[in-house]
ZADO-1210 file (C-alpha; in nm, 4 decimals, padded with zeros to 6 digits):
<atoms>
<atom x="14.3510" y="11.0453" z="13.6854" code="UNK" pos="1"/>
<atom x="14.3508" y="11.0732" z="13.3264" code="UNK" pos="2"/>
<atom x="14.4662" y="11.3892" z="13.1903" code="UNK" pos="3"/>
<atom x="14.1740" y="11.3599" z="12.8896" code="UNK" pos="4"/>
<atom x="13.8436" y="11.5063" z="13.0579" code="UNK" pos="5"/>
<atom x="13.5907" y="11.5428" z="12.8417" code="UNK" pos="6"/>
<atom x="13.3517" y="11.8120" z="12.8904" code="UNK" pos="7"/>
<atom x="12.9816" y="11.7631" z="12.7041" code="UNK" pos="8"/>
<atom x="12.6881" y="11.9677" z="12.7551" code="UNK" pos="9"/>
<atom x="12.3190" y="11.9029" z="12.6299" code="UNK" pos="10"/>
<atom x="12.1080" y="12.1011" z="12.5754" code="UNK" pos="11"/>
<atom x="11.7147" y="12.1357" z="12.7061" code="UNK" pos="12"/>
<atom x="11.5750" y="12.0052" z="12.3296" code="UNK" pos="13"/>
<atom x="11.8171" y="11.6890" z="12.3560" code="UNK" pos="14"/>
<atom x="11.7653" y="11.6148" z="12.7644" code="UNK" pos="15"/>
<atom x="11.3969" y="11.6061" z="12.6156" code="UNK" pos="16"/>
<atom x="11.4050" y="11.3976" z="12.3099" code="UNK" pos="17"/>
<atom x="11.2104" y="11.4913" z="11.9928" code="UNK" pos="18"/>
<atom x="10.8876" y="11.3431" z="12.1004" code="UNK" pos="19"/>
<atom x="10.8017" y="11.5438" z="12.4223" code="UNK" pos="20"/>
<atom x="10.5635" y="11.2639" z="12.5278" code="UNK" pos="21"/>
<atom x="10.7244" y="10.9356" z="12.3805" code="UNK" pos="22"/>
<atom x="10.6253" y="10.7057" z="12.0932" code="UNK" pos="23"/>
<atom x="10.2513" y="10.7121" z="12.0708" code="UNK" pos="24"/>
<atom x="10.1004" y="11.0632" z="12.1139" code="UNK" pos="25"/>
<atom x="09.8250" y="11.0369" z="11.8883" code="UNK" pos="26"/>
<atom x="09.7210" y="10.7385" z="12.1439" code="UNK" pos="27"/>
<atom x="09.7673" y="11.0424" z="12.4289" code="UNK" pos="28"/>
<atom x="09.5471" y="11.2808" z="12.3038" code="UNK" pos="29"/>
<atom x="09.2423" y="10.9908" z="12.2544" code="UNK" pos="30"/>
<atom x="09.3113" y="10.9394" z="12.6100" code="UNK" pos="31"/>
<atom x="09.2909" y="11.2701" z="12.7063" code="UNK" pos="32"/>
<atom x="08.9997" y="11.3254" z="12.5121" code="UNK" pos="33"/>
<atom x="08.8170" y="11.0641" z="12.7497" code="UNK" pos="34"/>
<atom x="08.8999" y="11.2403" z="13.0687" code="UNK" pos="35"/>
<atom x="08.6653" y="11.5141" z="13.1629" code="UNK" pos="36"/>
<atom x="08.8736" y="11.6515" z="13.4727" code="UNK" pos="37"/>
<atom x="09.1344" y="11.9193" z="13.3723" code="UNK" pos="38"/>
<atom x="09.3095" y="11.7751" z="13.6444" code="UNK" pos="39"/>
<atom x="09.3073" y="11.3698" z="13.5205" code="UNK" pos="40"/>
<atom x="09.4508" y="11.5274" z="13.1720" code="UNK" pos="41"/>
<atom x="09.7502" y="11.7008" z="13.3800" code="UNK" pos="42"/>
<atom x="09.8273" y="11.4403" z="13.5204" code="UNK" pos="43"/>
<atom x="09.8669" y="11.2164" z="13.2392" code="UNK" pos="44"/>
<atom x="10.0675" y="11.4381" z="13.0400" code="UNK" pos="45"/>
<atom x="10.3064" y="11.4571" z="13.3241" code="UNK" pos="46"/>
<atom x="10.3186" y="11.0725" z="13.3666" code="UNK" pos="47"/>
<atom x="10.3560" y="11.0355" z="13.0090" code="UNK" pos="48"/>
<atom x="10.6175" y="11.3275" z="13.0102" code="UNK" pos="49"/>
<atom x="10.8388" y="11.1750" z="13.2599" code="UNK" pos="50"/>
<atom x="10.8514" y="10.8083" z="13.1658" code="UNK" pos="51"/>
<atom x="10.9829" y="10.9934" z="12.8288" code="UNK" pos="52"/>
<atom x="11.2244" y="11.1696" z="13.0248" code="UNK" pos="53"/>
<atom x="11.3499" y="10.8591" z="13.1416" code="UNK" pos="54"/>
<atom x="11.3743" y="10.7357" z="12.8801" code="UNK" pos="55"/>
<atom x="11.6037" y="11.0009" z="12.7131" code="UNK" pos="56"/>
<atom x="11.8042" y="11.0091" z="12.9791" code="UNK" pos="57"/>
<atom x="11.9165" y="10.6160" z="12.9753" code="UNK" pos="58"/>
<atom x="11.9713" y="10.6398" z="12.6503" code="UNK" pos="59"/>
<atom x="12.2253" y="10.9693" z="12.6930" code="UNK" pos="60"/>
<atom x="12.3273" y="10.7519" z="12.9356" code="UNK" pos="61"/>
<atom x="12.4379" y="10.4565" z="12.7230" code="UNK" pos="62"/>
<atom x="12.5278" y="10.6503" z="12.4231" code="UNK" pos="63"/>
<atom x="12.7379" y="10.9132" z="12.5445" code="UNK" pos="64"/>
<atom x="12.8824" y="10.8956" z="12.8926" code="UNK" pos="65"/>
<atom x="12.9030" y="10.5061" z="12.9598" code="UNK" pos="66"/>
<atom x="13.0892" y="10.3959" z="12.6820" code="UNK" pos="67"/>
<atom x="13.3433" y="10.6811" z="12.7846" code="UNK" pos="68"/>
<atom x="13.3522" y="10.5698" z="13.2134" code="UNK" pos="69"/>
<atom x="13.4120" y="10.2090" z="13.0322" code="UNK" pos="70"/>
<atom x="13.7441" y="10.3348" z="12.8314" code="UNK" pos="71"/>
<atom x="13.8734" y="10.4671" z="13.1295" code="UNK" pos="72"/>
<atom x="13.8122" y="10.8197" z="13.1289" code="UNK" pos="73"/>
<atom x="13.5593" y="10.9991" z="13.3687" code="UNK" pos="74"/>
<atom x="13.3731" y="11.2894" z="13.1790" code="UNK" pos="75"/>
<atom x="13.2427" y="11.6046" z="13.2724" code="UNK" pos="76"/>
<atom x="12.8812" y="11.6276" z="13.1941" code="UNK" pos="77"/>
<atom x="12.6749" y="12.0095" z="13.1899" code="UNK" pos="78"/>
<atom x="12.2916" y="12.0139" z="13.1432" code="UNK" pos="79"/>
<atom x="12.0704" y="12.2396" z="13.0414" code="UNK" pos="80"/>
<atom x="11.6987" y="12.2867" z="13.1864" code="UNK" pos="81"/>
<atom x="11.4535" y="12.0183" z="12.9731" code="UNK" pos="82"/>
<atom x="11.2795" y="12.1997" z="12.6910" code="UNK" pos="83"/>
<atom x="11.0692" y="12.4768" z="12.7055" code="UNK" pos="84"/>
<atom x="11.1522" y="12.4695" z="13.1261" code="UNK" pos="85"/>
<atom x="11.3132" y="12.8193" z="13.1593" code="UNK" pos="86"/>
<atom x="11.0680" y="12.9586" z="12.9144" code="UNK" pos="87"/>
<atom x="10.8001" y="12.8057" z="13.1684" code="UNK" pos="88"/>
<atom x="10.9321" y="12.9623" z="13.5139" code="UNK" pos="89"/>
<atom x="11.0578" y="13.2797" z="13.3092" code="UNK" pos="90"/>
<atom x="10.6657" y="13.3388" z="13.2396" code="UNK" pos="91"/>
<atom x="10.5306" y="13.2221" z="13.5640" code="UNK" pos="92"/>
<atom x="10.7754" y="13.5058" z="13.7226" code="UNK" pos="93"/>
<atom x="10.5988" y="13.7398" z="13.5151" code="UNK" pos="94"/>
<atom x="10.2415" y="13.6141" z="13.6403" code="UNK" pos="95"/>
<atom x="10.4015" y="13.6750" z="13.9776" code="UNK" pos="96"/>
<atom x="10.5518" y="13.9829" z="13.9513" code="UNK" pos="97"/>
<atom x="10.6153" y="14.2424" z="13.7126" code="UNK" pos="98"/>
<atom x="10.9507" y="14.3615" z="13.8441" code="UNK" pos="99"/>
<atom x="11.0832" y="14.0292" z="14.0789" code="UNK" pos="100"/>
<atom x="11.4127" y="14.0765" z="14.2928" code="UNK" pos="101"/>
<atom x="11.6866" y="13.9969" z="14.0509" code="UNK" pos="102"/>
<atom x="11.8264" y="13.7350" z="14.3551" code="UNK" pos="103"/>
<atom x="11.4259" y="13.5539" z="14.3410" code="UNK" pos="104"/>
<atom x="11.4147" y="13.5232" z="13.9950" code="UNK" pos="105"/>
<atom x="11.7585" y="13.4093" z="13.9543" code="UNK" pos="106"/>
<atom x="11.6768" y="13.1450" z="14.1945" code="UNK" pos="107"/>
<atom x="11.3640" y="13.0350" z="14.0374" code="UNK" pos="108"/>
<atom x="11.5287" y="13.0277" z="13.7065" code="UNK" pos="109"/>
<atom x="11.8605" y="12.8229" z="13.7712" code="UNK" pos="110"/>
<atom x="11.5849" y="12.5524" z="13.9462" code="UNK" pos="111"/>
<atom x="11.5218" y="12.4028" z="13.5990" code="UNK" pos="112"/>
<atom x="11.9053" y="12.3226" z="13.5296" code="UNK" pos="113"/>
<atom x="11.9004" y="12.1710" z="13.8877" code="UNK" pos="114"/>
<atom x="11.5728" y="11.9540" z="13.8079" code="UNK" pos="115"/>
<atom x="11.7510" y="11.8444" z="13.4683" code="UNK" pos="116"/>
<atom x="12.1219" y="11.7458" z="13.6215" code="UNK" pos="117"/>
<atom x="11.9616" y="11.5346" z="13.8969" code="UNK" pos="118"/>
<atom x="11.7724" y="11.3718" z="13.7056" code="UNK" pos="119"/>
<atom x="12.0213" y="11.2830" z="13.4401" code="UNK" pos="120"/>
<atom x="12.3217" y="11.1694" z="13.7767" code="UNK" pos="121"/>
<atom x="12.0154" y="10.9387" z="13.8934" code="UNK" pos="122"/>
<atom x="11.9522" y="10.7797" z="13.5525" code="UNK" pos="123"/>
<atom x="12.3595" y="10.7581" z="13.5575" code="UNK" pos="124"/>
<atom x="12.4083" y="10.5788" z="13.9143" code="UNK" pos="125"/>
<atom x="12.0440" y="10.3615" z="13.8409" code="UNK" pos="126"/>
<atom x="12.2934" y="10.2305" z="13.5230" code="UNK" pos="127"/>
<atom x="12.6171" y="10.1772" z="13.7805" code="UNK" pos="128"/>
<atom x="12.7712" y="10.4684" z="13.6735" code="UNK" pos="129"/>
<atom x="12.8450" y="10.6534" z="14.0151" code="UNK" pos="130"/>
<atom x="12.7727" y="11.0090" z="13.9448" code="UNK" pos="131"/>
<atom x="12.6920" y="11.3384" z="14.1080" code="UNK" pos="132"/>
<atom x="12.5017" y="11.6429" z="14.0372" code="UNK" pos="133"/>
<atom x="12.6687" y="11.9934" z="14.0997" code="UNK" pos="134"/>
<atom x="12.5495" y="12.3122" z="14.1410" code="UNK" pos="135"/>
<atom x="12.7493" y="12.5711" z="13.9635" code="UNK" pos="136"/>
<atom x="12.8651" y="12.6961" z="14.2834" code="UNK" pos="137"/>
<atom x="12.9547" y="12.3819" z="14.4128" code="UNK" pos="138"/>
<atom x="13.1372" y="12.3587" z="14.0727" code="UNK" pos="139"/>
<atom x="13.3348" y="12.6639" z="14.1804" code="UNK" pos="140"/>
<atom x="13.2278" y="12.9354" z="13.9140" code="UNK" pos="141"/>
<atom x="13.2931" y="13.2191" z="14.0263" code="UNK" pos="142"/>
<atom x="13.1489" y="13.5255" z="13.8732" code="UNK" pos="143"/>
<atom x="13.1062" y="13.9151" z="13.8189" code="UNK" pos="144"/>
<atom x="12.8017" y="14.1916" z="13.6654" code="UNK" pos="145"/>
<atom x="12.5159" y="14.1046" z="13.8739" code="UNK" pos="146"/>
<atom x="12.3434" y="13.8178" z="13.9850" code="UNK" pos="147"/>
<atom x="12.1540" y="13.8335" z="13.6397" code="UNK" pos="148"/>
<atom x="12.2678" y="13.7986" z="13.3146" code="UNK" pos="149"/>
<atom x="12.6646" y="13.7622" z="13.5223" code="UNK" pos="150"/>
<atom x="12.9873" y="13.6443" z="13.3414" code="UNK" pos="151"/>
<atom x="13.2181" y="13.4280" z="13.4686" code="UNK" pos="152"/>
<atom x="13.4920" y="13.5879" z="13.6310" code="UNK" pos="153"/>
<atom x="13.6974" y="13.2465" z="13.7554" code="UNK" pos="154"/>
<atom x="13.6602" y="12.8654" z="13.8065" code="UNK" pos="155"/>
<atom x="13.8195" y="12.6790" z="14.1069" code="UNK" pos="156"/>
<atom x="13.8197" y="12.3390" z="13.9295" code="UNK" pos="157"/>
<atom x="13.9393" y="12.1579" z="14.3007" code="UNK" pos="158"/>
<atom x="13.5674" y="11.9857" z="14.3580" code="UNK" pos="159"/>
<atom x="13.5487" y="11.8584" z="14.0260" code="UNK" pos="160"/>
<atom x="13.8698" y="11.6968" z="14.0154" code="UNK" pos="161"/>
<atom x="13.8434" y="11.5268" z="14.3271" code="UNK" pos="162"/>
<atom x="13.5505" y="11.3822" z="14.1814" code="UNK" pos="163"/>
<atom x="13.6966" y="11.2547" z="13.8768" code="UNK" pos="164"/>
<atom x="13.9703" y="11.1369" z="14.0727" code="UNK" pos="165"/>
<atom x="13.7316" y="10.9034" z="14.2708" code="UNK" pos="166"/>
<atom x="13.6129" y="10.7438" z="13.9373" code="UNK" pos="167"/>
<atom x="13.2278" y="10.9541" z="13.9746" code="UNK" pos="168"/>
<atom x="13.0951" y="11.1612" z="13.6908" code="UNK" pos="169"/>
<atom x="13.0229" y="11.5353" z="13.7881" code="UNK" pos="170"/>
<atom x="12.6878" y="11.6556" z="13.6166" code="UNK" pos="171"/>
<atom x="12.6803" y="12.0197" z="13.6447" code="UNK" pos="172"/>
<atom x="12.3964" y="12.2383" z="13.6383" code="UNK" pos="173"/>
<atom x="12.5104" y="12.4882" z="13.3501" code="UNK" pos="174"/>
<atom x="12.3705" y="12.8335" z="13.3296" code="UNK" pos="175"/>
<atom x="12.4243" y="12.8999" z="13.7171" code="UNK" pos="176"/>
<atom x="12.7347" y="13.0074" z="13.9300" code="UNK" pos="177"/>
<atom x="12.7915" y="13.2259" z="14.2442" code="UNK" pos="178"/>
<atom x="12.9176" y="13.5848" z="14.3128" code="UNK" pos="179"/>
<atom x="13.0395" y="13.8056" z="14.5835" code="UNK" pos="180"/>
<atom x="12.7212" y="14.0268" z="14.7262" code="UNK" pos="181"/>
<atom x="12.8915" y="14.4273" z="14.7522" code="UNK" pos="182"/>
<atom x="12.5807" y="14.4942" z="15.0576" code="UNK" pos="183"/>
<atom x="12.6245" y="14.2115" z="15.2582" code="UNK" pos="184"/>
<atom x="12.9526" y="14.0509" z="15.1824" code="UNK" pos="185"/>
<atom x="12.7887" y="13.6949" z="15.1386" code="UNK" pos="186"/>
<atom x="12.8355" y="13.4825" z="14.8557" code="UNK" pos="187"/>
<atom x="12.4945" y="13.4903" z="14.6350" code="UNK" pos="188"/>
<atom x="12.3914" y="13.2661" z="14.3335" code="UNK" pos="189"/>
<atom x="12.3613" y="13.4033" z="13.9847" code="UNK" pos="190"/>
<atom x="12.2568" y="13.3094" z="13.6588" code="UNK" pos="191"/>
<atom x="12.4114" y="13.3910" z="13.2908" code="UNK" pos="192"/>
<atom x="12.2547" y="13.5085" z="13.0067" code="UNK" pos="193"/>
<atom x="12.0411" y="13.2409" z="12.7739" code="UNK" pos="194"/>
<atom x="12.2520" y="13.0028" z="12.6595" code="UNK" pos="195"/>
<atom x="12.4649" y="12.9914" z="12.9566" code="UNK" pos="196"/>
<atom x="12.5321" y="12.6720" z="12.9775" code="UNK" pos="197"/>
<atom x="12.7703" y="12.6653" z="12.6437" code="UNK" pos="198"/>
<atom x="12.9644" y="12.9314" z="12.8389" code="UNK" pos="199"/>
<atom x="12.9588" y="12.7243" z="13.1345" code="UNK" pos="200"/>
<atom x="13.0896" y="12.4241" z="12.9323" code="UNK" pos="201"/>
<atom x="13.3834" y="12.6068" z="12.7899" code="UNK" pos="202"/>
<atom x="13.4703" y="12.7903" z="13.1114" code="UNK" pos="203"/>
<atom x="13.5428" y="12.4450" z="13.2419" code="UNK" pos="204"/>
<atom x="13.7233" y="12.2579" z="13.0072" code="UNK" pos="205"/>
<atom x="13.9346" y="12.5879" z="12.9749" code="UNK" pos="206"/>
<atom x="13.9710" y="12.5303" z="13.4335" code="UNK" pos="207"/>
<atom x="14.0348" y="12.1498" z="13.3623" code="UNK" pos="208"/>
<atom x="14.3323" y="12.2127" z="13.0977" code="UNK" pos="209"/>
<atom x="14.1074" y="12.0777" z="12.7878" code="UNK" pos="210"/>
<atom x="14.1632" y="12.2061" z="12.4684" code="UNK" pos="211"/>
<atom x="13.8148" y="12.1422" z="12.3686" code="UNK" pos="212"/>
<atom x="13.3884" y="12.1322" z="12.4985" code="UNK" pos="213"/>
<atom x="13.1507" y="11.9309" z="12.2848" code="UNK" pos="214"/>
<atom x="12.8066" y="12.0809" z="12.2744" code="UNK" pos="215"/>
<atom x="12.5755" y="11.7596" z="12.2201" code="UNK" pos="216"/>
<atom x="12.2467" y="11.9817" z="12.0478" code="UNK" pos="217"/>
<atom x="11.9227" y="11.8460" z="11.8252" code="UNK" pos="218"/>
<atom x="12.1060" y="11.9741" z="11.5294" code="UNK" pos="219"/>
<atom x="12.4298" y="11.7619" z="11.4167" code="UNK" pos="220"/>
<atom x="12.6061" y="12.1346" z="11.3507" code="UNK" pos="221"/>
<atom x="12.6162" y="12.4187" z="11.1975" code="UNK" pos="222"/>
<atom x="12.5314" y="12.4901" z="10.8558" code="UNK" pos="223"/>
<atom x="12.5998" y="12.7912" z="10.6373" code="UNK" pos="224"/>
<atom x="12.2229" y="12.9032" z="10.6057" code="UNK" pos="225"/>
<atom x="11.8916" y="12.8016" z="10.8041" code="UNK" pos="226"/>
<atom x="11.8322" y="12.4172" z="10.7224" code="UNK" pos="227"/>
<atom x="11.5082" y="12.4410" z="10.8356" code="UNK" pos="228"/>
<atom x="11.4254" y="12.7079" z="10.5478" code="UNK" pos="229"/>
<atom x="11.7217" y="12.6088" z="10.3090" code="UNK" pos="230"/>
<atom x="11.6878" y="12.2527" z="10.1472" code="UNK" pos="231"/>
<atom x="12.1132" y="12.3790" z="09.9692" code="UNK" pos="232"/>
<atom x="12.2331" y="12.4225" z="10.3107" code="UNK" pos="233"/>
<atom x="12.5270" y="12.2914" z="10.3606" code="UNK" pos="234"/>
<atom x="12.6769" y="12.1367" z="10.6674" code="UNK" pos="235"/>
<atom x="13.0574" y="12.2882" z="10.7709" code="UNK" pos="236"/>
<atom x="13.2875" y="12.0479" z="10.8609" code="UNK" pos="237"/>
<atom x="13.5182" y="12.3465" z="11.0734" code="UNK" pos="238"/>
<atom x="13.4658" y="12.6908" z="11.0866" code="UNK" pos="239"/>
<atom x="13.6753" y="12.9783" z="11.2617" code="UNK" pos="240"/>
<atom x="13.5069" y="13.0766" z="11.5765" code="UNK" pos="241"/>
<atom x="13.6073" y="13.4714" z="11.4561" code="UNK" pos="242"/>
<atom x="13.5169" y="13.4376" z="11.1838" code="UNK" pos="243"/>
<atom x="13.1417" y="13.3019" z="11.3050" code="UNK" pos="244"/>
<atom x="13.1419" y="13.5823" z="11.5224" code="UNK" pos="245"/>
<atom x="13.1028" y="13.8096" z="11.2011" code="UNK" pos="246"/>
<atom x="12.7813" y="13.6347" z="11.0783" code="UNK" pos="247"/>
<atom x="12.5270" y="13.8379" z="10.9689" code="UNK" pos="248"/>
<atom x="12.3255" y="13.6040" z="11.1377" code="UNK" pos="249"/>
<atom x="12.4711" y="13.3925" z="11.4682" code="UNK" pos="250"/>
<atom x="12.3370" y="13.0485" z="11.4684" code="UNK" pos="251"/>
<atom x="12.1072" y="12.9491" z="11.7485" code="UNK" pos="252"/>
<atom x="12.2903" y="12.6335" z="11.8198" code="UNK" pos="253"/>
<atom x="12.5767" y="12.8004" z="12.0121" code="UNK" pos="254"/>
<atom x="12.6126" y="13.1100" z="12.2580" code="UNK" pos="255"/>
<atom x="12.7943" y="13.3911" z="12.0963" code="UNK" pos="256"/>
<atom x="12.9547" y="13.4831" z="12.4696" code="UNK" pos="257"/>
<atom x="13.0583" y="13.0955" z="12.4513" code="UNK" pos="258"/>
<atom x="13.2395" y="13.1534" z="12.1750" code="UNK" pos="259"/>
<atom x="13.3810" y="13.4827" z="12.2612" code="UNK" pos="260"/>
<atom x="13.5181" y="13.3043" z="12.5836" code="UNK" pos="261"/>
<atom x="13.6235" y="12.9990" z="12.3821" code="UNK" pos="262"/>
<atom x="13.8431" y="13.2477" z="12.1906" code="UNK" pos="263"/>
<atom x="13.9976" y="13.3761" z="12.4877" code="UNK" pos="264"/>
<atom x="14.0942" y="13.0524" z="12.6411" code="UNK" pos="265"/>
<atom x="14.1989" y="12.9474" z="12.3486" code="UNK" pos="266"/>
<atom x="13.9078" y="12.6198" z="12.3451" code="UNK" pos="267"/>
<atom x="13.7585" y="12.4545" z="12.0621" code="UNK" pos="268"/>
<atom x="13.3962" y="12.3823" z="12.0578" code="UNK" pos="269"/>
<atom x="13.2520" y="12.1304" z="11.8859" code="UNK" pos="270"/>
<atom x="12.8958" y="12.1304" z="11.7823" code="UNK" pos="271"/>
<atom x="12.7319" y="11.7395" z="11.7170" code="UNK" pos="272"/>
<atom x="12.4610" y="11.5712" z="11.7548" code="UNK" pos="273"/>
<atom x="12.3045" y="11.4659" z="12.1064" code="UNK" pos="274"/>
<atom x="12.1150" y="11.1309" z="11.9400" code="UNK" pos="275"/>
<atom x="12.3920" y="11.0076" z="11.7783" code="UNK" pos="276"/>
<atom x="12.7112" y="10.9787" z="11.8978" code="UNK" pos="277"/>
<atom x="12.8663" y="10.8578" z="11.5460" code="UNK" pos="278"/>
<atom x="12.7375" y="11.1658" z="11.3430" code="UNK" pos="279"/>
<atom x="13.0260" y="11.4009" z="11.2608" code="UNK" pos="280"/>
<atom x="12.9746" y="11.7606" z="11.3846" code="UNK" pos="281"/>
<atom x="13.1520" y="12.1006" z="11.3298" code="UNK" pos="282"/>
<atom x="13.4225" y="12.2193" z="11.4879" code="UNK" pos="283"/>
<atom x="13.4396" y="12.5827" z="11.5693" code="UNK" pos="284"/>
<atom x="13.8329" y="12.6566" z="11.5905" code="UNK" pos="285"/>
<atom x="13.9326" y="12.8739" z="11.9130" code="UNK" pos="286"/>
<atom x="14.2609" y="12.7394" z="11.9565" code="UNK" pos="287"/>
<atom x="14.4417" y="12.8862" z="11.6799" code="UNK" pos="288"/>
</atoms>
């Protein structure tokens, strides 16, 4: 086994691709516009959803983990749900229920990471890359505060490795991981804050002995100021992960607890692009 691992997450926005329904949505909403069942246009939207999904996820495939397996060196992968999923099952819990058990909606919630990472092992092994999705439990993190909004307390890395060892990518469900139930004494799954799965990234290339976690994100890093608002913003090269921390305003592209924990392991995190491998990115410095 090689003793590089990298560990990349993407993120819901990049597992999706910019165009949420592929090349030719104006041609999508003509043919919607000829269906008069509700339930005709659902179903298109969904067909033409999923054969974009596909698409994305061969080409994540190709771009990013592939041309890795062929140097040698068996990466790590962590997902996020696709776009705009956890905002979807966050607001059908609140159709349900105004006050769910934290253990339901936890469940409910970490189902949109588990949609994403299957999906994204399947596109993998359909290429001949063997691969296998994870749970976060069955990727051994362990943690503490609840079974919402939990930290991680530990990672037991042992799965993982064995996979890597058998030349088979792990795909790992980020945002997800177990704990130890005080009432009944059973193990329970739990979820972390938004974001999670930057935190979940980190907390296992710190358990694998990395020194850093790429976060592959539709933005190619981070930039001094809002781009979207700023046409002078600049792009940073590096930045010192404390020293983000003390930004007036945190950027959206990375988890502040990721960082926090990168600090304490002593991780880098890089921040690039998810659609193009060659763009340069920002390093947020941990390590020193």
């Amino acid at each position: 086994m090689s003793a590089t691992i990298p560990v990349l997450k993407f993120g819901g926005r990049t597992l999706q691709g910019y165009e949420r329904f592929g090349p030719g949505e104006d041609r999508l909403v003509e043919e919607c516009c000829g269906l008069g069942d509700a339930n005709q246009i659902y179903r298109l939207l969904e067909q033409w959803r999923n054969r974009a999904r596909a698409k994305r996820l061969r080409e994540i495939a190709e771009g990013y983990v592939i041309p890795l397996c062929e140097e040698g060196v068996t990466p790590v992968i962590v997902v996020s749900a696709f776009d705009w999923a956890t905002d979807k099952l966050d607001q059908l819990s609140a159709y349900i229920s105004p006050n769910p058990s934290d253990r339901e909606y936890a469940r409910l919630l970490m189902s949109g990471e588990l949609r994403a990472n299957s999906s994204l092992a399947m596109a993998l092994e359909a290429m001949g890359c063997p691969a296998y999705s994870m749970t976060g439990r069955e990727a051994g993190i362990r943690t503490t505060g609840g079974v919402v909004g939990a930290l991680i307390e530990s990672v037991d890395s042992e799965y993982i490795l064995e996979l890597i060892d058998w030349g088979i990518v792990p795909v790992v469900a980020g945002f997800q991981g177990y704990c130890r139930e005080v009432k009944t004494g059973r193990d329970q799954v739990s979820v972390l804050g938004r974001g999670g799965s930057n935190l979940t990234a980190v907390a296992l290339a710190a358990a694998l002995g990395q020194s850093e976690a790429t976060m592959c994100s539709d933005v190619d890093g981070i930039y001094d100021r809002d781009p979207s608002v700023h046409e002078e913003a600049r792009k940073l090269g590096e930045v010192d992960g404390r020293e983000l921390l003390e930004w007036p305003k945190f950027p959206q592209v990375i988890q502040r607890e990721a960082v926090e924990y990168a600090l304490q392991q002593k991780v880098d995190i890089w921040v690039r692009s998810g659609f193009d491998p060659q763009v340069s990115g920002t390093r947020v410095v941990c390590a020193g």
